[in-house]
C-alpha positions in Angstrom: -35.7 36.4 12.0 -34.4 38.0 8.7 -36.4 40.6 7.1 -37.1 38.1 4.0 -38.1 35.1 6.4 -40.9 38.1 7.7 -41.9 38.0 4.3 -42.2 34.8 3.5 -44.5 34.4 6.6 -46.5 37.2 5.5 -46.9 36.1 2.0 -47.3 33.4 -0.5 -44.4 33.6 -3.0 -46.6 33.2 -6.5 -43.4 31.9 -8.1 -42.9 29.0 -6.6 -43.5 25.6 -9.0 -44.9 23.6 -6.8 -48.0 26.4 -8.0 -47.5 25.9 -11.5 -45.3 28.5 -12.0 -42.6 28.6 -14.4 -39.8 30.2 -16.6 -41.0 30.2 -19.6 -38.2 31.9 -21.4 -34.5 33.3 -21.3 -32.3 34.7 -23.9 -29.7 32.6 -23.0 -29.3 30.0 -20.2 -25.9 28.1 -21.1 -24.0 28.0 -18.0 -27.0 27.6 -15.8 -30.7 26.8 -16.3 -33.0 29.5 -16.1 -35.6 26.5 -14.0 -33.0 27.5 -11.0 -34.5 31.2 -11.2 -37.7 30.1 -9.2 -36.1 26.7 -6.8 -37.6 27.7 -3.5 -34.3 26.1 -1.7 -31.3 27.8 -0.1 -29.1 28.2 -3.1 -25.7 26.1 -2.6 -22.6 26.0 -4.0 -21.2 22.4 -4.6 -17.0 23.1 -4.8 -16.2 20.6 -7.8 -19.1 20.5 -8.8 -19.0 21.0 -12.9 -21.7 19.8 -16.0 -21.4 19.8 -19.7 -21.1 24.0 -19.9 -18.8 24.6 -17.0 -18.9 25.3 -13.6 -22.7 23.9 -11.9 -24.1 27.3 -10.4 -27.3 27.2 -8.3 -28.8 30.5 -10.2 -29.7 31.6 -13.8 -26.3 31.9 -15.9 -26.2 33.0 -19.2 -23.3 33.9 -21.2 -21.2 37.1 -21.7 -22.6 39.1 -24.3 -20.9 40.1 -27.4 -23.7 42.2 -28.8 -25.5 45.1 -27.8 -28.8 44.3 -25.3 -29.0 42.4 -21.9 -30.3 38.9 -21.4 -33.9 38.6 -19.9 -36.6 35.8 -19.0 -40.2 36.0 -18.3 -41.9 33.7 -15.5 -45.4 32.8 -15.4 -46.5 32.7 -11.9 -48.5 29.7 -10.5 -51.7 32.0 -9.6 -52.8 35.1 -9.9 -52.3 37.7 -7.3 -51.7 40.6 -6.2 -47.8 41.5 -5.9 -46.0 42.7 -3.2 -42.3 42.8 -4.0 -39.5 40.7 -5.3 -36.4 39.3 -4.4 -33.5 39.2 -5.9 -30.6 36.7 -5.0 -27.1 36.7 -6.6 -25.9 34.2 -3.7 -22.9 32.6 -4.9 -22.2 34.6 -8.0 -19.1 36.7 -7.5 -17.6 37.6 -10.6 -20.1 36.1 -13.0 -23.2 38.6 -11.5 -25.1 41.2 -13.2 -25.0 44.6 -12.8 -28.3 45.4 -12.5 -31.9 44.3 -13.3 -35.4 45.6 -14.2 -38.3 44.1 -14.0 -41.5 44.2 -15.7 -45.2 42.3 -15.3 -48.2 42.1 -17.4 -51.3 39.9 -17.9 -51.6 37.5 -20.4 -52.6 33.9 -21.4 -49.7 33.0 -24.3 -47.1 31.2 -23.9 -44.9 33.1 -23.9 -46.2 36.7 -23.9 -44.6 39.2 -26.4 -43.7 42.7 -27.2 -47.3 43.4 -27.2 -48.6 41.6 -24.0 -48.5 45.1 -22.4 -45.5 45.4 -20.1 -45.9 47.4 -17.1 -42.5 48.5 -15.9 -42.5 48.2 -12.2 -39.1 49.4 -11.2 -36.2 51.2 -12.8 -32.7 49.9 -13.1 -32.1 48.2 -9.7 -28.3 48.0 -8.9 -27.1 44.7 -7.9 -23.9 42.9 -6.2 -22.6 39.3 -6.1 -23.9 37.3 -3.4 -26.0 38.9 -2.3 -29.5 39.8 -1.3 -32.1 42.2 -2.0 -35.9 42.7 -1.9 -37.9 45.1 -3.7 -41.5 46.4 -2.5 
């Protein structure tokens, strides 16, 4: 047994939609939906495979930036709970990854919360590769 299977037995994943939960926002999703961000399957890659943007990827995709920043997205768990890491999978993204990722939480009934929803940051710039793996506690 992997060390992610462990933890899926261990705990419920609060992201999951079949719980409600959603993304409810991305800066830019154009090569691949950000919905794809929380599909609780394997993720897949279907050779041929193509759609109206480009080449079909099982993942969030947005597209190179020309202007200073980085592209984000917020989901809105299912329930309420207490967090006990995250996982982050670049499966099948090669070339087209990013090269790292933050991530933040906070508490709040909009929407879509805001600048002022009172983002905790929970980890620092994590450094990532393509197709791959990783869970943070």
């Amino acid at each position: 047994m992997s060390l992610f299977d462990d933890l899926r037995s261990q705990y419920i994943n609060l992201a999951q939609p079949r719980l409600g939960a959603e993304v409810v926002f991305a800066t830019d999703d154009f090569f691949a939906d950000k919905a794809r961000l929380i599909d609780p399957a394997p993720p897949v890659f279907i050779p041929g495979k193509y759609d109206e943007n480009g080449k079909w990827m099982d993942g969030w995709e947005s597209r190179r930036k020309r202007i200073p920043g980085h592209d984000w997205c917020v989901i809105r768990l299912g329930v309420s709970g207490l967090v006990a890491g995250f996982e982050i999978d670049t499966a099948h993204f090669t070339g087209n990854y990013p090269p790292g990722a933050e991530i933040e939480v906070c508490r709040s009934d909009a929407a879509v919360p805001g600048d002022d929803a009172g983002w905790i940051k929970v980890t620092g710039r994590l450094a990532l590769k393509g197709d791959d793996r990783i869970y943070v506690p």
